[in-house]
DRENVO-339182 format. One record per residue: x negated, y negated, z of N, C-alpha, C in turn; residue in three letters. Coordinates in pm, whole numbers, plus 50000, padded with zeros to 5 digits. Example, Ala and Ser with C-alpha at 12.3 -4.5 7.8 and 13.67 -1.06 7.14 Angstrom:
BEGIN
486815056950780487705045050780486805033050780ala 487155022550708486335010650714487104999750787ser 
END
This chain:
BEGIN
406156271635343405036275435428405236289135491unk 406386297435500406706305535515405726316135437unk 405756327835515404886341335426405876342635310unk 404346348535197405166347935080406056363235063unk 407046361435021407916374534993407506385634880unk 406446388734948406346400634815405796410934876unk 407066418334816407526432434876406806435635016unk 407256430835139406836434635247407496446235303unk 406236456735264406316470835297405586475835399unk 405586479135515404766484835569404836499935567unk 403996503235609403056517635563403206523735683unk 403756533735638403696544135822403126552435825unk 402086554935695400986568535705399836564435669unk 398606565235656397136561935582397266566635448unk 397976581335451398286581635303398796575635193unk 400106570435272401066559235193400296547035161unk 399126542435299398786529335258397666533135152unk 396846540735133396496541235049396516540934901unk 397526549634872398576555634760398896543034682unk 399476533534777400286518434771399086507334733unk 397966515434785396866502134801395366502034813unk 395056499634655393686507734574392406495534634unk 393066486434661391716472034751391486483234875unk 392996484434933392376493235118391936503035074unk 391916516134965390876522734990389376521234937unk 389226510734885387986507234823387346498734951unk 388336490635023387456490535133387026496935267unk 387826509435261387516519635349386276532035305unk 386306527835196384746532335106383726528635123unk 384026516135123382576506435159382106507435325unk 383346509635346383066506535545382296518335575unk 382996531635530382486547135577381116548335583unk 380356541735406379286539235374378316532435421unk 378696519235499377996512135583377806518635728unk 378886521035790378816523035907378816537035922unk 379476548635861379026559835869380776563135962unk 381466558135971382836563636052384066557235950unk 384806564535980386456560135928386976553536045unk 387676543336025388876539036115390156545336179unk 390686542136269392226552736255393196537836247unk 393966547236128394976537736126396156542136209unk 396896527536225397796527936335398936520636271unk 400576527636268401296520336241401626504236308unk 401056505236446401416491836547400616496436675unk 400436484536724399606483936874400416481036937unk 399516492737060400046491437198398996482837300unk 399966473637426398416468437499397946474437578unk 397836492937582396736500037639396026497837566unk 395656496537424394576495337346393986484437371unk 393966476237468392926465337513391786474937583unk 392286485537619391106493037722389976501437658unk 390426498437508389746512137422388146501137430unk 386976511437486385536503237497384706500237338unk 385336504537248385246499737086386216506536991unk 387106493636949388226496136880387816495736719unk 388096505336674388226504936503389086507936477unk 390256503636483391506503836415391676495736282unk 392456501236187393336495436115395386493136090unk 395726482036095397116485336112398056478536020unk 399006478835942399596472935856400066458435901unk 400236447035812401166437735840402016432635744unk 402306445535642403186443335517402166441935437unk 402656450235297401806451335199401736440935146unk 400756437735062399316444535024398386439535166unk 398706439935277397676432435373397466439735519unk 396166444935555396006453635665394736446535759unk 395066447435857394146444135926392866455036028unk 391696445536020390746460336049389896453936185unk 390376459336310389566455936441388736461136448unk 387466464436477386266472236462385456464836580unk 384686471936659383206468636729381836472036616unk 381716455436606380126460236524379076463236610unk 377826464136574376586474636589376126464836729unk 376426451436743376036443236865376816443436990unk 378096451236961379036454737035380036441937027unk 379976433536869381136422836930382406426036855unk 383556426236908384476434036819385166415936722unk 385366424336618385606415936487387186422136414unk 387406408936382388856408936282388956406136141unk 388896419336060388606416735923390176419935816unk 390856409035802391456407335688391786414735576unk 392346427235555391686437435374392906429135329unk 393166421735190394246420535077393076420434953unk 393986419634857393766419934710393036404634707unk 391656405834615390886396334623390816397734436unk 389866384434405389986385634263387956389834258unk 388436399634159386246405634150386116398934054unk 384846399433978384006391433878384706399133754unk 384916385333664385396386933499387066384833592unk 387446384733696389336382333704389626366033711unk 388786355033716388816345333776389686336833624unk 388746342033565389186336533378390676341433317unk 390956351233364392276356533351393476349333402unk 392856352233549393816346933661394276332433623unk 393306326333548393676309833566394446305433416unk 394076314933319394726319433207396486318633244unk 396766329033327398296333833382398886318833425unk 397756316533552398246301533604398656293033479unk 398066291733409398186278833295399456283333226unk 399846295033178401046299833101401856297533194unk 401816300533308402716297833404403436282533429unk 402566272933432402806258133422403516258133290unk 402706259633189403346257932991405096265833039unk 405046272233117406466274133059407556271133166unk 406916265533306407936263233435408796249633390unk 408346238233301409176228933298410866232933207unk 410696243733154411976249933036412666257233183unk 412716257733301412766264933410413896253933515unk 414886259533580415516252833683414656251133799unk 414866234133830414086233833977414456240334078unk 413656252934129414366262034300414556253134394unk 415866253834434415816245534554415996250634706unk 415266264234711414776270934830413836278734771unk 412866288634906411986300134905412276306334821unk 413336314234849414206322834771414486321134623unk 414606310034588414826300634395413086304834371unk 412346295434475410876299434378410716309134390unk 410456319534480410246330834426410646340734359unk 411636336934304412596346934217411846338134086unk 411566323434093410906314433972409626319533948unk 408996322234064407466330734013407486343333857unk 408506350933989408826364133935408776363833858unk 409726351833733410136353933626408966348633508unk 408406338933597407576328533486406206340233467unk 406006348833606404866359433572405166368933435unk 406416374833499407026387033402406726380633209unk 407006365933195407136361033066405356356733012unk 404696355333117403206352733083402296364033131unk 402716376133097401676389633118402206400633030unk 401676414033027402506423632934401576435733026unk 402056442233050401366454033130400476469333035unk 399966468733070399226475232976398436487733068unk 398076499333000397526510433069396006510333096unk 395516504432990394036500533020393596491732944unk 393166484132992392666466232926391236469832871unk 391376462932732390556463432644389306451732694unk 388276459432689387296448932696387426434932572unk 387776420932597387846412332483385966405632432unk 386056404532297385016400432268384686385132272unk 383556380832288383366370032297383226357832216unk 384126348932254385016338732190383776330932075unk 384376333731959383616322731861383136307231920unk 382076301231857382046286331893383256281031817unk 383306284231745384566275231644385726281231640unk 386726284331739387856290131773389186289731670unk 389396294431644391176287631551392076290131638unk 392726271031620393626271731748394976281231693unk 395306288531748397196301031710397816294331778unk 398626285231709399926280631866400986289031880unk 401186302931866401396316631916401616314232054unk 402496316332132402286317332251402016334032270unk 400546339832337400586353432354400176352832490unk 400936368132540400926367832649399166379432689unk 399176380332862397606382332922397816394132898unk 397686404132893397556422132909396816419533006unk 397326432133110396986430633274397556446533317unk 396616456033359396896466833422398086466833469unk 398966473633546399586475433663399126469133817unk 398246479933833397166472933960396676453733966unk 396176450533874395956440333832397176430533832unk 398366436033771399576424733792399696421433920unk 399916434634002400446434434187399536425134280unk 398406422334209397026416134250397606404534252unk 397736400834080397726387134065399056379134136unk 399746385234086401426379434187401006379134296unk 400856384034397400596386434521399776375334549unk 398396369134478397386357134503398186343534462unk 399446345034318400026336034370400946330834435unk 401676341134506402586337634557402106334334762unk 400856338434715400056337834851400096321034847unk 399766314934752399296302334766400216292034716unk 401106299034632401826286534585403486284834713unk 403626294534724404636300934864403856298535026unk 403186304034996402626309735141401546301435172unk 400456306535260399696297635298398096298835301unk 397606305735157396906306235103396086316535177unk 394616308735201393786318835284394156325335420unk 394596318335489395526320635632396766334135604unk 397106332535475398796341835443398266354935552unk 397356361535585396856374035644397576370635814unk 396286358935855396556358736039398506351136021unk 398956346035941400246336835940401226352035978unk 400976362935887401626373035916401826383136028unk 400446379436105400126393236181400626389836266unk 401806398436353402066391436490402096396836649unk 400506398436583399736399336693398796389036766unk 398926381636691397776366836698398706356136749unk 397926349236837398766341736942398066324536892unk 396616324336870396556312136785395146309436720unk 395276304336619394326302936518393596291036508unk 392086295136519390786282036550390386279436429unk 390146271036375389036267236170388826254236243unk 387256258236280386086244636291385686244136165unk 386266239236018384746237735912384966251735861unk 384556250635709385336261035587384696276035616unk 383426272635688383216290835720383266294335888unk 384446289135980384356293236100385576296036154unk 386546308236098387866309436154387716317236294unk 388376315936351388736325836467389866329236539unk 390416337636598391706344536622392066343136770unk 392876340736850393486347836999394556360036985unk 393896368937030394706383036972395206382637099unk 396636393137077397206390737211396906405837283unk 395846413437251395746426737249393946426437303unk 393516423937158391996419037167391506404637165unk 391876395937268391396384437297390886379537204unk 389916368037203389406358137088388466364137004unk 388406365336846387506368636805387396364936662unk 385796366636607385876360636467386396365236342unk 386666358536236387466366936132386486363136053unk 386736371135923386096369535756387176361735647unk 388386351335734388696343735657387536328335669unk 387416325235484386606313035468387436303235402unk 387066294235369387216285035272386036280935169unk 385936275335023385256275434984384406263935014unk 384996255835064383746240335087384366234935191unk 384016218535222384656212035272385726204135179unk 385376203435066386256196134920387446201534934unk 387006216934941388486227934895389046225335056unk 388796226435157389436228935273390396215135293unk 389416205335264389866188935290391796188535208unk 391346195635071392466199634971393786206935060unk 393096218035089394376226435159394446222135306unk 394256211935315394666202535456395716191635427unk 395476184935325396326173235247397756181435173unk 397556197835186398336195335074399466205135195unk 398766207335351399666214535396400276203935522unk 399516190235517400436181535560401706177335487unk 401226174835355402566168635291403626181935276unk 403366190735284404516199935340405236199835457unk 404606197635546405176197035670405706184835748unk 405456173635596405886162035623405146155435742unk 403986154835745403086146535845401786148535781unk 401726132435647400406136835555399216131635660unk 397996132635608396916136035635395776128435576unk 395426120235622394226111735559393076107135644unk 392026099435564390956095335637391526083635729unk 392646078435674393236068835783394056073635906unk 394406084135804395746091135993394776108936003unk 393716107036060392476119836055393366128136135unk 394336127436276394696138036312396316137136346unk 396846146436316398126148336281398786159036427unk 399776162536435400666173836469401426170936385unk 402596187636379403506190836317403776206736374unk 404546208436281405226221836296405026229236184unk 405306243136148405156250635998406466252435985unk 407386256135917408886260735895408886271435992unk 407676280835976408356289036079407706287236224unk 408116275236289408096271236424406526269736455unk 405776276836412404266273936455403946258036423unk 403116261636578402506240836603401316239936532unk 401396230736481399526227836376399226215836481unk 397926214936469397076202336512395906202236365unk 395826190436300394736187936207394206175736272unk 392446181936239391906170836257390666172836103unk 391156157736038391106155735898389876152935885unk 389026141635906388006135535878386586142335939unk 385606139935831384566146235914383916138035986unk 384066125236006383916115836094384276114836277unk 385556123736259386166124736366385536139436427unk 385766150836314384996164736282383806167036275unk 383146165136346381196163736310381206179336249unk 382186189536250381656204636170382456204136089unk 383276194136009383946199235941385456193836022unk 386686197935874387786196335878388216205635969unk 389116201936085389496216636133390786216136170unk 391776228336245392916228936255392926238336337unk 394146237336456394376247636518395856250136530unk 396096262036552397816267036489397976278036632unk 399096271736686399946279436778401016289236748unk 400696300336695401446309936644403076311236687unk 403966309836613405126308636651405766321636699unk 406856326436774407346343536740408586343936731unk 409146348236587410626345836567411906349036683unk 411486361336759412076365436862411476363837007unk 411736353837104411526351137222411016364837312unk 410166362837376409346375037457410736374837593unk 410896386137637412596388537709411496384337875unk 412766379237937412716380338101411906399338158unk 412516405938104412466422238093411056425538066unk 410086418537936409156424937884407856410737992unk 408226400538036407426397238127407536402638285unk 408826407838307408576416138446407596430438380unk 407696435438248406336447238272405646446538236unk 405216428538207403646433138187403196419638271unk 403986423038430403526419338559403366405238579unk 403936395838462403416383138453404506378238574unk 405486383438583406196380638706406836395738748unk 407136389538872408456399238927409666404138927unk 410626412338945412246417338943412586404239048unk 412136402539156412476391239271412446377039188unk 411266375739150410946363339116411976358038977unk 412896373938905413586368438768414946363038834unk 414956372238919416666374038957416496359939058unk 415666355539124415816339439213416036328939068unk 415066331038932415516322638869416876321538829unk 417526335538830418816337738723419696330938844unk 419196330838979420376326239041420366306139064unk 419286309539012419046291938989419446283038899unk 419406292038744420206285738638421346287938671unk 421786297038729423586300738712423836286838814unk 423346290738865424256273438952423236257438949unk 423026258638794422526244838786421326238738872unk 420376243638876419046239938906417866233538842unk 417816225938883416586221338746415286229038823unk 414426231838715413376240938704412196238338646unk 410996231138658409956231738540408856240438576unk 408326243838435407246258638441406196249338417unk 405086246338497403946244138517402716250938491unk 401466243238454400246254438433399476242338306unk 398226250638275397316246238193397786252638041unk 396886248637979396836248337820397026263137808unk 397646273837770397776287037689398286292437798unk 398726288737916399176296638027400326305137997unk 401036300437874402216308437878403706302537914unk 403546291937939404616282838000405776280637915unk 405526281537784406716281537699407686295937672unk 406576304737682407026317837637407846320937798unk 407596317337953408006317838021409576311738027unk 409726297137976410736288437959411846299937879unk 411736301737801412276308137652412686320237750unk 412156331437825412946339437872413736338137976unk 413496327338050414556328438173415986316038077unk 416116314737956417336306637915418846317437922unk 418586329537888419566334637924420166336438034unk 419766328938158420156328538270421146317738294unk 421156306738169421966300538200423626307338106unk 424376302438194425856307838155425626307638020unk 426826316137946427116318837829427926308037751unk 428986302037847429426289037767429086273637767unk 427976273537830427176265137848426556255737735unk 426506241337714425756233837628424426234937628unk 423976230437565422386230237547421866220237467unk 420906216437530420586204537441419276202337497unk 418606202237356417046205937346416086193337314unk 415106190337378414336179337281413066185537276unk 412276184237174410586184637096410236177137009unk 409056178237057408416169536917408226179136791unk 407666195436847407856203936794408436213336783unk 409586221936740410586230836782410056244236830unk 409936246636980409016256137015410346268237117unk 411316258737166412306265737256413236268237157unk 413956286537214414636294237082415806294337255unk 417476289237197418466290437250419446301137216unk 419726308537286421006318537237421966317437221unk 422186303437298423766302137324424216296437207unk 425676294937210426346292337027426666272537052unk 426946269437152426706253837205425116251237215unk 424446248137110422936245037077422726232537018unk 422596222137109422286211137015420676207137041unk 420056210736894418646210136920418386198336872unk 417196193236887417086177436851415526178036875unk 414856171336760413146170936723412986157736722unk 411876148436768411146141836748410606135236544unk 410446125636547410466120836397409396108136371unk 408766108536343407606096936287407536094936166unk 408176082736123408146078236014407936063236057unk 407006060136103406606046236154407096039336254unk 407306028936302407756021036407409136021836371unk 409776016336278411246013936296411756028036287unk 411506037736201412186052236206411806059736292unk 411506059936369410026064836462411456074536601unk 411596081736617412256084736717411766095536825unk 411106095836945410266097437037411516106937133unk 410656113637243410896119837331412276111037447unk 411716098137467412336090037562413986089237434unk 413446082937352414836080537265415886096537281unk 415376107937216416446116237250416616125337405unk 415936117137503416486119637657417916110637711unk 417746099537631418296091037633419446092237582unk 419616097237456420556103437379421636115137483unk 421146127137505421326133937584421986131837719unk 421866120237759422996116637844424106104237828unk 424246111137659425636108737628426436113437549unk 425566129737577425726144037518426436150337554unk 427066150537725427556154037806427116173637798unk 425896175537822425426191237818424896199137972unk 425196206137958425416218838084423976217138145unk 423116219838059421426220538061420926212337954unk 419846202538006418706193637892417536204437908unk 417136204037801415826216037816414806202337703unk 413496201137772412586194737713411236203537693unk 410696205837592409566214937537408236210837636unk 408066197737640407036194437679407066180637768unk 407136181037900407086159037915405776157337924unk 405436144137890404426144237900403596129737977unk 404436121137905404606105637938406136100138041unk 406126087137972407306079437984408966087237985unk 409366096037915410076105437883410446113638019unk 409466113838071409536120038238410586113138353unk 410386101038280411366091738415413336097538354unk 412956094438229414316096938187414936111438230unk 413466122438236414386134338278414886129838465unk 414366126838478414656124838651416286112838662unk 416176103638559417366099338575418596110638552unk 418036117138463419116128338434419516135038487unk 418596144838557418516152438714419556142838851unk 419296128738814419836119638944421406120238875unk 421366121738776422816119038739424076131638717unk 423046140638762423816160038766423436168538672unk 422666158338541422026168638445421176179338474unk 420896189738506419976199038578418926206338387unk 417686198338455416456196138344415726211538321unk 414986218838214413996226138204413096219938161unk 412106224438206410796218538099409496223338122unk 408606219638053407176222338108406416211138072unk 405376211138222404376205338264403026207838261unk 402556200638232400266201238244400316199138366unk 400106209538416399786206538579399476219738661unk 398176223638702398106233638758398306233738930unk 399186225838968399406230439107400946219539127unk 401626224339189402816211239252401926197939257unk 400976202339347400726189539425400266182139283unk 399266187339214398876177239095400186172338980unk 401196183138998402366180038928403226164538981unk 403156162239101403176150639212402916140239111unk 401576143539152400706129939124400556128038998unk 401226132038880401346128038777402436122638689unk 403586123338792405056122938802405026108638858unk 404186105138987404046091939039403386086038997unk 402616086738935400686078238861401856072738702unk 401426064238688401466061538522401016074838399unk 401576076738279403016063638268404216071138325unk 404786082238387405816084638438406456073538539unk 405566072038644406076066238705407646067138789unk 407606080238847408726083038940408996081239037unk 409656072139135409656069039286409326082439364unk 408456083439427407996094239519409736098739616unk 410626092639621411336094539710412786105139590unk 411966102139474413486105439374412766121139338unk 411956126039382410966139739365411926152139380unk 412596150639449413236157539569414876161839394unk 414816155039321415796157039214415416170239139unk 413766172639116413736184539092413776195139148unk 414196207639183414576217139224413556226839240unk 412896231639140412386243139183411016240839068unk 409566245339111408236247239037407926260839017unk 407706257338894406836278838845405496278238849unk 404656280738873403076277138803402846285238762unk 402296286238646401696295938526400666296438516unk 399186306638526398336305538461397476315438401unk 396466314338305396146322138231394636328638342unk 394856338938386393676345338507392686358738443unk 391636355238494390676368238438390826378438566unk 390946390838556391216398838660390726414138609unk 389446417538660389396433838618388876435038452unk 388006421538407387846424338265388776419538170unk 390216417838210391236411438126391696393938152unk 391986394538036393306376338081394446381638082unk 395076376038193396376384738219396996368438266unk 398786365238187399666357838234399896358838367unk 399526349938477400646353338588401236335838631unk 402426341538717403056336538765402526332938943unk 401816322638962400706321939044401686315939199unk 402656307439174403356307439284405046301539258unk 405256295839344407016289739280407386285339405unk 407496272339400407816264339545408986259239457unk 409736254539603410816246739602410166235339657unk 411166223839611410606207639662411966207239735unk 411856203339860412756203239970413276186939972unk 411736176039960412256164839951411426154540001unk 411316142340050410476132940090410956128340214unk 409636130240286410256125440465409206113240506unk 409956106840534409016091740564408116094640656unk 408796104940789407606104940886406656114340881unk 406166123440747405336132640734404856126140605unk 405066115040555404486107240445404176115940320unk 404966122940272405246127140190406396138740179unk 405966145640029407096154439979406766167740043unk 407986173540094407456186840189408206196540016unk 407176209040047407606219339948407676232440038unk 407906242539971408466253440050407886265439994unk 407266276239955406146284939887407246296839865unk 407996301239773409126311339781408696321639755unk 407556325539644406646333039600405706330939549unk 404856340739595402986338539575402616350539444unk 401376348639377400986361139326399746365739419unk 399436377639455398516380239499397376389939435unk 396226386439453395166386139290394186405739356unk 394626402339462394136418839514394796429539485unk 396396426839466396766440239458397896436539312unk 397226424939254398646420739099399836421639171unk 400476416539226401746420239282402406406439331unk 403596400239340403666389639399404416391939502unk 404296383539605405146384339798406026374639803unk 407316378439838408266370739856408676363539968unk 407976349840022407626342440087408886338940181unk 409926338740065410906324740150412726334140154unk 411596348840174413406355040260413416349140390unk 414996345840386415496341840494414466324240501unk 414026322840420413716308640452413406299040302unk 414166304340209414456292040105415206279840073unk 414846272140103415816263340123416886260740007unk 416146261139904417396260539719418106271839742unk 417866283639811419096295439786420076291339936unk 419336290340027420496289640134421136274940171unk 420446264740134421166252140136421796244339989unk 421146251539937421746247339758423206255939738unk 422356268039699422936279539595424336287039668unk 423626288539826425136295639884426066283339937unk 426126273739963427226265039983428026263539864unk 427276261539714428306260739621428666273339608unk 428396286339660429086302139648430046304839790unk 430226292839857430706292439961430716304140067unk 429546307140102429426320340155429006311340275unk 429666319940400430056315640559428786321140598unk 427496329440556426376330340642425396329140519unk 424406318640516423636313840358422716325640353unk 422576336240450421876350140432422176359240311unk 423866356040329424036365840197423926369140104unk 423156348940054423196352539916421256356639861unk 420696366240006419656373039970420016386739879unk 421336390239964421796404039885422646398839737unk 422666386339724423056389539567421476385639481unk 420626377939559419216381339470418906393639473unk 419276403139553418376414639500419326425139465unk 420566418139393421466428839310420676427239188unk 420276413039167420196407938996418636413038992unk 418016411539104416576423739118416586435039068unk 417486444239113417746457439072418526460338932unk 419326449438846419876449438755418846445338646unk 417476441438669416506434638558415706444538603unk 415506451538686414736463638702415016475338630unk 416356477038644417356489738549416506485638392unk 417196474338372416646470738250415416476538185unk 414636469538290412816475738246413136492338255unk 413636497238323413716513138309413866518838224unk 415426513438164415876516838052415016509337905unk 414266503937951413066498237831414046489937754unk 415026482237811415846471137713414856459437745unk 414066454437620413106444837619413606436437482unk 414566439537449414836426037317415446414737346unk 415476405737320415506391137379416836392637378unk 417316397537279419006397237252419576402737296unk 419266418037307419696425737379419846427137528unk 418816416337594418706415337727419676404837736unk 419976394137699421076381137643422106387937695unk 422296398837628423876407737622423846409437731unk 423166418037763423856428437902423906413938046unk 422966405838029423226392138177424206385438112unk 424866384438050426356375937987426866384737983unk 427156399537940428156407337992428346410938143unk 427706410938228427876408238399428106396338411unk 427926383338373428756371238430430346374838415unk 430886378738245432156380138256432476393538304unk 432636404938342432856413538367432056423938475unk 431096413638532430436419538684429596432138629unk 429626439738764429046455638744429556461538668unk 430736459438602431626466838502431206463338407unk 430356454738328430196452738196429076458138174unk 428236462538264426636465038278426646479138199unk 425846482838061425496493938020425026509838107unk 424636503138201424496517038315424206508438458unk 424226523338539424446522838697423396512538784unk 423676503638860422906495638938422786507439103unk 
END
């Protein structure tokens, strides 16, 4: 399910992509002609280009495949797809190749990775085509044919071969009509109501429609069945909606039946990103603060449990995923999902997925929480609680395990009451085990959706005579000036009754001045523009062992 491997080149000039790629300039022909302008191509986007008031860009995402943002004539801006398509008179060919291709794969070793088939393509193409400089128009086939059991091979341009490989390795590898948005990673997640209605969440240019189709509901129903049984969670009129995962970490949701689908088969895909978005690259693009990273970093370092809260797309995972390097470097880890969505750095990684294979094989969220505390690990990190699974993190928390996770819940207080309500079901008095709340949410502000980090209480605990759980507000975001206020100097209770007794510091004030060393050390960072997940990894594990001295430059 992985993108298919063929030759992913990107293009760092319009010239090159051209030169490389006779579909993009034939469709930059057609466009000029319609609309009367050229596009500018762009090796990669920046997110000032959210501000541009009509974008026509084009930008590579590995050859043969470019993508084209444009404002049409109604002002709605659109996401158009350019790869190698098959024109009229290629369809008969193409399926020609396919068929030689089958006639000769069984004389062929079974691949037993990506890498085997596509080197198996390669070869079975190279033996069923012959390249030729210019293809002869063929005449048309007698009624009464004489069968040649000759095996002869297709004569096929140059241009024409790069075509055809490329369509199959799109589909027999990759992931057919999708292989375009699967690649681009700029797209955060992908909508298909029904074979002609795709649509995009750009993380640049917000939601918008594409010119990927499908041919029916027959064909779509097809490449639904056939991309469950890949992902090992098939797909029928009996089991209409599914989750899963793609190999490469992206979450699918299918919903199969058109019964269930009144438009059609549809699917939605949570774009995966091989490299975790850094602590560094969410302090600059304001989704939080230098204050607000360095209170977390001092929270994992001394064992805090933590969950990131918020609604559907808030960001809560991508939040989770950057503050993990905060926990120590020799630290265990031990992960549960249903879908593998949290990326660990550390080299003690014991990840562990969720499994449905019916009732008796069936192994659930609660089963590997359960597991996990007899894992003996530094940190349990859970992708998602959602249910029952919730009580078990709190036993864990009661038992010294210090939990991550994320929650559906846009406020503490509703985080409460869903923790106590069924099916969690947590004694209101055992609340007080979790440590610290993030809330995340996705806010319109000034024309944009912008991530923020909306507040972050501490839960202090449950007092009988105020009949409930008191919390503590450490930081706010404030929506007038984007900026967040740091509530709980000199009055947090997790840093001065938690964090500095186990740092044994004789006035719990002090340990304001080591939050705002690790302030100024994730600030440096952003200065020095160190925004790679890994690279930011390094330099906060080279200051655990070696302090200010290990730090790449001056605090």
């Amino acid at each position: 399910m992985k993108s298919a491997q063929i030759q992913i080149v990107k293009s760092d000039t319009f010239e090159d992509a051209l030169r490389r790629n006779p579909h993009l300039r034939e469709y930059i022909e057609k466009f000029k002609k319609r609309e009367g302008t050229l596009p500018t191509f762009v090796p990669s986007l920046t997110r000032d280009m959210k501000n541009l008031p009509r974008p026509n860009l084009i930008y590579p995402v590995g050859d043969p495949i470019f993508v084209h943002i444009y404002t049409d004539r109604e002002g709605e801006r659109r996401y158009i797809a350019i790869e190698p398509t098959l024109k009229k008179g290629d369809e008969e060919r193409f399926q020609e190749i396919m068929d030689k291709m089958l006639e000769l794969a069984p004389y062929e070793e079974v691949p037993k990775n990506e890498y085997e088939m596509n080197r198996l393509i390669d070869r079975l193409f190279e033996k069923s085509v012959t390249i030729v400089k210019r293809r002869r128009v063929t005449k048309k086939k007698s009624r009464f044919p004489i069968k040649i059991l000759k095996f002869e091979k297709v004569p096929v341009t140059e241009e024409e071969a790069q075509k055809f490989l490329y369509l199959i390795k799109r589909d027999v590898i990759g992931v057919g009509p999708l292989e375009p948005l699967i690649r681009d990673p700029y797209i955060e997640d992908i909508h298909v109501i029904g074979p002609k209605n795709t649509h995009i969440v750009h993380k640049i240019f917000d939601m918008m429609p594409t010119n990927i189709t499908f041919k029916d509901d027959i064909y779509m129903s097809e490449y639904l069945r056939n991309i469950g049984e890949r992902i090992g969670r098939p797909v029928s009129e009996r089991t209409p909606i599914v989750d899963g995962s793609l190999p490469d970490g992206s979450r699918i949701n299918i919903i199969f039946s058109t019964d269930v689908s009144l438009r059609g088969p549809s699917f939605t895909i949570r774009k995966f990103t091989a490299i975790p978005i850094s602590i560094t690259q969410l302090i600059k693009w304001g989704t939080l603060s230098a204050e607000i990273a360095a209170y977390l970093w001092l929270c994992l370092e001394y064992g805090m449990s933590i969950w990131v809260s918020g609604e559907t797309a808030s960001g809560k995972t991508t939040t989770l995923n950057a503050m993990i390097p905060f926990i120590k470097p020799q630290s265990k880890i031990y992960t549960a999902e249903d879908t593998p969505e949290v990326q660990v750095p550390h080299a003690v990684w014991q990840q562990l997925n969720t499994r449905e294979r019916g009732e008796e094989g069936k192994v659930d969220l609660f089963d590997l929480l359960k597991a996990a505390l007899r894992s003996r690990p530094n940190y349990i990190i859970v992708g998602e609680i959602r249910g029952k699974e919730g009580s078990v993190a709190f036993q864990a928390m009661q038992t010294g395990h210090p939990v991550l996770a994320t929650f559906h819940a846009g406020s503490v207080k509703k985080l409460i009451q869903r923790l106590t309500g069924e099916p969690i079901n947590v004694p209101i008095t055992f609340i007080d085990n979790l440590n610290v709340v993030l809330v995340q949410q996705a806010v319109y502000r000034k024309g944009q959706f912008l991530r923020r980090c909306l507040v972050v209480e501490e839960i202090e605990g449950y007092y009988e005579d105020v009949g409930g759980v008191v919390t503590r507000t450490v930081f706010e975001w404030d929506s007038v000036t984007d900026g967040h206020i740091f509530r709980g100097l000199y009055n947090s209770y997790i840093l001065e009754n938690k964090i500095a007794q186990v740092c044994g510091m004789e006035d719990p004030r002090q340990i304001y001045e080591e939050m705002e060393l690790r302030a100024s050390i994730l600030r440096r960072m952003v200065e020095q523009e160190i925004f790679d997940y890994f690279e930011v990894s390094n330099v906060i594990w080279k200051f655990y062992k070696k302090g200010l001295e290990g730090l790449p430059f001056r605090v």
